[in-house]
C-alpha angles and dihedrals in degrees: 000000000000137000085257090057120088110192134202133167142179145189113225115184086227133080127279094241084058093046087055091048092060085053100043103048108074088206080070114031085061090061100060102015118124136012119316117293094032129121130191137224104189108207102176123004117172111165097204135098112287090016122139127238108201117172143140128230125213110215112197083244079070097234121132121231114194118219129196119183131173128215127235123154112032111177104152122245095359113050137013119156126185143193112241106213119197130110089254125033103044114183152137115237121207114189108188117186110205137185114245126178104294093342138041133241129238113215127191124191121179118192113200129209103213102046092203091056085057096053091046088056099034097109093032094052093043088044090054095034084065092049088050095052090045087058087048091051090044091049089047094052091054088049118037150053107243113228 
């Protein structure tokens, strides 16, 4: 890793294939994306190379922050990257989805392109990337069998 790379990692009690699931349906992904106290509005999600991922996200301070995100790599239930657009906050973003013990892990790396922008959002994007694991987990407990 580099000082441009910002990573965070989780263990989940479910298969990887259901990990990615929760990814990969936009029904789903609505319900747990984002730091606590966020909703989504998903506008456009194509899960294919060269797709487009529009939503909006809903912060507890009621503004709306637009997001607009473009898919690359797109191997199921083991890789998907995207292209975060906006004019702050560049990045490539790599989701692996890896078998672990009974369950599987969930990794996020995100690769800025300003490394000092990086460095400046380091402790609030690993701050939010927990909370955002924690509303997975939560959304994973309310809809699925554990192994």
């Amino acid at each position: 890793m580099s000082d441009q790379d910002i990573h965070s990692s989780r263990a989940f009690p479910v298969s990887r294939e259901r990990l990615y699931d929760a990814f990969a349906d936009p029904a789903q992904v609505a319900l747990w994306w984002g730091p606590a106290g966020f909703t989504n509005t998903i506008h456009e999600f194509d899960l294919r190379p060269g797709g487009h991922w529009r939503f909006t996200m809903h912060g507890p301070d009621g503004k709306a922050y637009e997001q607009d995100k473009t898919f690359g790599e797109i191997i199921p239930a083991e890789k998907v990257t995207f292209r975060h657009h906006a004019p702050v906050h560049g990045f490539l973003m790599e989701l692996s989805f890896h078998d672990e013990g009974a369950g599987s892990r969930f990794d996020w790396l995100m690769r800025f392109d300003d490394p000092g922008e990086a460095e400046t959002l380091r402790n609030f994007i690993s701050k939010a990337n927990e909370e955002n694991f924690d509303r997975l987990q939560s959304h994973l407990n309310l809809h699925s069998q554990p192994l």
